[in-house]
C-alpha positions in Angstrom: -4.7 19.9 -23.0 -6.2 17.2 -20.6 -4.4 13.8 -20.7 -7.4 11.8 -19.3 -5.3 10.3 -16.5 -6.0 11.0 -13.4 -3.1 12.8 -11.1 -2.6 11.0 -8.3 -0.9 12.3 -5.0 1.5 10.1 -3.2 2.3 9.8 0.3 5.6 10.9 1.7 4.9 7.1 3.9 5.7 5.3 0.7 8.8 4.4 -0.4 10.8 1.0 0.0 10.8 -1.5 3.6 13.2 -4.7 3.9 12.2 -6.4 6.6 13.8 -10.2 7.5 15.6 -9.8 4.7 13.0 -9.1 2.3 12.2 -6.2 0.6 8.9 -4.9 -0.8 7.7 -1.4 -2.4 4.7 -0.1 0.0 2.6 3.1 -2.0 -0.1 5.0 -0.4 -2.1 7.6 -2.6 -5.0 8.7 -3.6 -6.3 10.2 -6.3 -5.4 13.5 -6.2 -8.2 16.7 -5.2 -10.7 13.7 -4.6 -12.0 12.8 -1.0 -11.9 9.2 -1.7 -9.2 8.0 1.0 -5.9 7.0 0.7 -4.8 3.0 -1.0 -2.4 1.1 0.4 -0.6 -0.8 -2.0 2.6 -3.0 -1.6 4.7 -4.6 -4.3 7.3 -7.3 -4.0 10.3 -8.4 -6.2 8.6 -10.2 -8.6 6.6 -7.2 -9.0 3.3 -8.8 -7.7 1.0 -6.0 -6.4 -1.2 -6.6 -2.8 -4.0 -3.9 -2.8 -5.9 -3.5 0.6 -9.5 -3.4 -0.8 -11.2 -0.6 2.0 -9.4 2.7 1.7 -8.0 4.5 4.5 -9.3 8.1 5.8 -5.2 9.3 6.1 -2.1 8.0 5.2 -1.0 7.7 8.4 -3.9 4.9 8.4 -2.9 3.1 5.5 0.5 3.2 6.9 -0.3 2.2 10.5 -2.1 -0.9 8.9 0.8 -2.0 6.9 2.6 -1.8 9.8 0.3 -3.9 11.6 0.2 -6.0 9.1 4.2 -6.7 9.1 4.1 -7.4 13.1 1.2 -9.2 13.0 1.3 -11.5 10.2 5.0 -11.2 9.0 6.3 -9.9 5.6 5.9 -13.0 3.7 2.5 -13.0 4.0 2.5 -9.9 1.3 4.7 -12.0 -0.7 1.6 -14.2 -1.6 0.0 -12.0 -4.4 -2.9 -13.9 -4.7 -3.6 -13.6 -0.6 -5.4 -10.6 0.6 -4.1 -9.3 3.8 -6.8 -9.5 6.4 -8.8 -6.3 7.0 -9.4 -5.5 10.5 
């Protein structure tokens, strides 16, 4: 009996960061059996979601981008749902 929903692997990076105080959700997965890459997705307390839009070849790529992205540009920049993270 086939649900129709995809199953979707999860990192072992994922899980919860607090950083300056603030803590956020990060997920990295993929869809699971697929050689699509991995998503990087991060989710605040006010459960607003920033999606990187390129996917990453491992997760140890998504998650070495989020880090960059926290000692670059600071965690509050992923607090802005409606700002996209820039892409390098």
């Amino acid at each position: 009996m086939a649900s129709g929903d995809p199953e979707i692997e999860v990192s072992p990076l994922s899980g919860i960061v607090t950083r300056d105080g603030v803590t956020v959700e990060l997920a990295i997965y993929r869809m699971a059996g697929a050689d699509e890459g991995w998503t990087l997705e991060v989710v605040d307390a006010a459960n607003t979601s920033t999606v990187w839009d390129d996917r990453f070849e491992t997760d140890d790529g998504a998650y070495a981008e989020f880090q960059r992205c926290l000692d670059e540009e600071g965690i509050e920049l992923l607090l802005a749902g409606d700002v996209a993270p820039s892409l390098h």
